[in-house]
Steps between C-alpha positions, in 0.01 A plus 500: 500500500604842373659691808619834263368835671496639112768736542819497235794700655621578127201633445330656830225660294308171350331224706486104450295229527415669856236793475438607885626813656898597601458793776878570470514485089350765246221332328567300191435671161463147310424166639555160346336154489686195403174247560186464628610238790316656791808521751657754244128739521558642864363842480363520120130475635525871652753659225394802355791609348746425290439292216616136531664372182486105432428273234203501307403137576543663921331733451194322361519218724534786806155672398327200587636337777209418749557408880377117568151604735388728207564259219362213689200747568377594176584140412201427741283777378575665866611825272346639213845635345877412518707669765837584332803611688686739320259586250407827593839635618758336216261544194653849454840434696598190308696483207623278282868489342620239238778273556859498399404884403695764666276751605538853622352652787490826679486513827498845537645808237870412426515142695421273278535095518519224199315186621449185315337183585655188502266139527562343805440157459232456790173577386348631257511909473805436770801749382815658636616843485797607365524880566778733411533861544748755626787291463365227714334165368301256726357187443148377720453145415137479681438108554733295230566158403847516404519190265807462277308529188370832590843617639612489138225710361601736767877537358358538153205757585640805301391710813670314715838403308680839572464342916569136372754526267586858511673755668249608683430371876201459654490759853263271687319189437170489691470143485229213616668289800172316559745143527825674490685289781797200447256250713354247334290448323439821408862506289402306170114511381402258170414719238126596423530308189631201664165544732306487200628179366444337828206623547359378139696191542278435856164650331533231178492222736117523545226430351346683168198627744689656806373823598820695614469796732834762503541682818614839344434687849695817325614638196795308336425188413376614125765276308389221695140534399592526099734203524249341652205567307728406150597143689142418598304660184283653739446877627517598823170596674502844678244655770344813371787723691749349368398493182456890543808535570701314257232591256604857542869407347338485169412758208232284425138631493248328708362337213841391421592370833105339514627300207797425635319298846552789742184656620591889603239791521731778358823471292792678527500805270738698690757266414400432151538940481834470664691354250651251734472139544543203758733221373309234613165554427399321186598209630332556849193650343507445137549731168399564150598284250353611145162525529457279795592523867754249639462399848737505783539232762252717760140434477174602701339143409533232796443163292920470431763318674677777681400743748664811680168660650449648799336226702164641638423714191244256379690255275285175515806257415714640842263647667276150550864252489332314827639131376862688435549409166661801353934491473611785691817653356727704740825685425798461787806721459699196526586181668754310678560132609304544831240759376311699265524930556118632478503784281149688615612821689861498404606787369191708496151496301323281745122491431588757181216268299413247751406524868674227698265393791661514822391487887656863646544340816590852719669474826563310770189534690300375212742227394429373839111503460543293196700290651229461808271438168719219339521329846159438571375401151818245447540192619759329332862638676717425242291711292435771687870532654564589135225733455636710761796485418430672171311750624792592738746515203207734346540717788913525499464585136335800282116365707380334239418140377447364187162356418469526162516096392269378730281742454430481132428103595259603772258703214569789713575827313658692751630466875214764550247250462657239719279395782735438860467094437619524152754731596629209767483230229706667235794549772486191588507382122836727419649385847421109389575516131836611263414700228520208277283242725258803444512444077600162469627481104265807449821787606740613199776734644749646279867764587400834344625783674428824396794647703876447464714267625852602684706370225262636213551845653856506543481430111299824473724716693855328303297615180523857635741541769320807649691747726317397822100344531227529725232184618197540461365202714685553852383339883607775729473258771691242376742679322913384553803601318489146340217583289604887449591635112867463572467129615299377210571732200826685608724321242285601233447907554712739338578732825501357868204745592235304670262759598225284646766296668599815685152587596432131609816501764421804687158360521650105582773691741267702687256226542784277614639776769121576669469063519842492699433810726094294574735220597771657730164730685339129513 
């Protein structure tokens, strides 16, 4: 998850990916959006001013993003119209740039910046910002999957080459450090194209009439729905928000897109006016071909194999899957001989286009209730040792517990609804079952992280060799000098700077002094 406060020291006048106030800063005169993952949108709800440049395909998908209890309402027929977050205040403040296009700005009379967008390999509108200006050049990355293949279209983007293989250096390097650490396993990922093969190597081993359901709980996993929509010879069923949203990447007409399976109420003719287009959409959403209209692999129809809806937005195959026949498919970032590394919440974007059902079990005191709960209504010991014991690792965590599996084999369509007995009997289910005893033969999981590896970005940073960079994913709290700049990319930046590393000791120092003076008063 994103832990940038926005601010670029090159360039004190601009904000990024981080839109909320700075008492002791002057207030930005541009802002910038690298993608639409929510934990990168802190503060864009109340912006008023300046504009916020992004891609075209963010933009689109930002003006209708819709928070889970009003999607799931109008779903219902609770509301009579869509609730959309950022609508109102980015349909004026938005704009879109193209890629690999340097593009001017001015900030104010005489200070003017070039910015161009670079694709970021992470989802789709996802870009990085290479801005230059005043002598000074910076590059944000914004999330990244540094894979080797796209490291070389770096070093041959004709923006780019003067910093590659050039004269010119690179001041800073803003750079995603979402996995940046030597510990395994988070050194080597498989690439998302080996993830693909084994994923269509584990999907052709069933039956011609398997109904496969995708967990796409965020934006990213687009490749994964084409490849798998060409394998199977099947589109990919959509809920109606969804299908709003990706419909929106496309200069189809409604007509057009009607044709092409995906039901929308209003097409996109701001886009089609601005000249600009999303890479992926035709195949996502279809295209003209001659006088016909080719479809994509996205559909609003339910009778195909594959599904990535919303569960609860009235889809009769998942909604109504009592007898759990449907395959569920679930991307990990990777694996290792004694387990598999969940990728939901990693990184950012959690609940971005699906709501993940968990039990928010608050503090102690009502930990302990529940506990009182489980007690009584248990009998079996063995069982209901480990029920508790879950809930206490709930509590010594972030507070929250994971329901979401059971659940959807329960018929229940949120925790909401859960009656106190119910409640009782899907802990006791997770604390008596693995995730696979929970599936037998019906769970598909596949590596495809959308974030780099350690190794991936130290192939990054040797392609530019920038004079110092800055992390963009940092834990205060558990911050050491063994996972500072110096330790982990030192041998690959141009000066010995370390900026954040010298922010991060004085913190780590001080922090380290007040714990030894609590122990010599103790």
């Amino acid at each position: 998850m994103s832990t940038f406060r926005g601010i670029v020291a090159e360039f004190p006048r601009i904000r990024i990916d981080y839109f909320r106030q700075h008492p002791e800063c002057k207030p930005p005169l541009a802002c910038f959006l690298s993608h639409v993952h929510s934990d990168h949108l802190a503060g864009l709800q109340s912006l008023r001013s300046p504009f916020v440049y992004c891609s075209a395909a963010t933009k689109e998908i930002l003006l209708r993003l819709e928070k889970f209890y009003y999607r799931m309402n109008f779903a219902k027929g609770i509301l009579e119209s869509r609730n959309v977050t950022y609508d109102r205040s980015m349909r004026k403040l938005a704009k879109a740039l193209p890629l690999d296009t340097p593009t001017e700005i001015e900030l104010a009379p005489g200070n003017n910046i070039r910015v161009t967008l670079i694709d970021a390999n992470h989802c789709v509108g996802a870009v990085m910002f290479l801005i230059e200006g005043d002598g000074k050049a910076v590059l944000y990355t914004g999330d990244i999957r540094a894979e080797t293949w796209w490291v070389n279209s770096l070093v041959q983007n004709p923006v780019l080459l003067p910093y590659t293989l050039g004269n010119l250096r690179l001041d800073c390097m803003y750079l995603d450090t979402t996995f940046a650490t030597k510990k395994m396993p988070y050194r080597e990922f498989p690439s998302k194209a080996e993830g693909i093969r084994e994923l269509l190597s584990k999907v052709s081993e069933y039956s011609d009439d398997t109904i496969f359901y995708f967990h796409s709980w965020t934006f990213g996993y687009e490749n994964v729905w084409i490849a798998l929509s060409a394998f199977l010879g099947s589109q990919i069923h959509l809920d109606d928000y969804r299908a709003r949203i990706y419909g929106s990447l496309s200069t189809l007409d409604r007509r057009e897109l009607r044709e092409a399976g995906l039901n929308v109420l209003l097409s996109n003719k701001s886009l089609r006016e601005s000249g600009l287009e999303v890479r992926e959409a035709p195949a996502l959403c279809g295209f003209r071909n001659g006088n016909r209209i080719q479809p994509g692999c996205l559909t609003s129809r339910e009778n195909v194999r594959i599904h990535s809806c919303e569960r609860g937005m009235g889809c009769d195959v998942m909604d109504h899957d009592a007898d759990n026949k449907v395959v569920h498919i679930i991307p990990i970032i990777t694996r290792t001989d004694e387990a598999e590394i969940a990728e939901l919440g990693a990184g950012g974007g959690k609940g971005d286009l699906d709501q993940k059902e968990e039990l928010e079990t608050g503090g102690a005191a009502e930990v302990g209730k529940l506990m009182e709960l489980c007690a009584a209504s248990i009998s079996d010991e063995g069982t209901l040792g480990k029920v508790l014991a879950l809930l206490q690792k709930a509590l010594g965590e972030d507070g929250n517990l994971d329901l979401d599996m059971h659940l959807q084999r329960q018929g229940e369509v949120t925790e909401d609804d859960l009656t106190l007995q119910s409640l009782i009997s899907v802990l006791s289910k997770i604390a008596s079952s693995s995730i696979s005893e929970r599936y037998p033969n019906r769970t598909i999981r596949f590596p495809y992280s959308r974030h780099s590896s350690y190794s991936e970005l130290r192939e990054l940073i040797k392609a530019f060799r920038p004079k110092d960079i800055f992390p963009c994913t940092v834990d205060e709290k558990t911050w050491t000098p063994e996972v500072s700049i110096e330790s982990l990319f030192g041998d690959l930046c141009h000066l010995k700077l370390f900026r954040h590393d010298t922010e991060m000791r004085e913190l780590y120092e001080g922090q380290d002094t007040v714990g030894k003076q609590e122990t010599k008063q103790r």
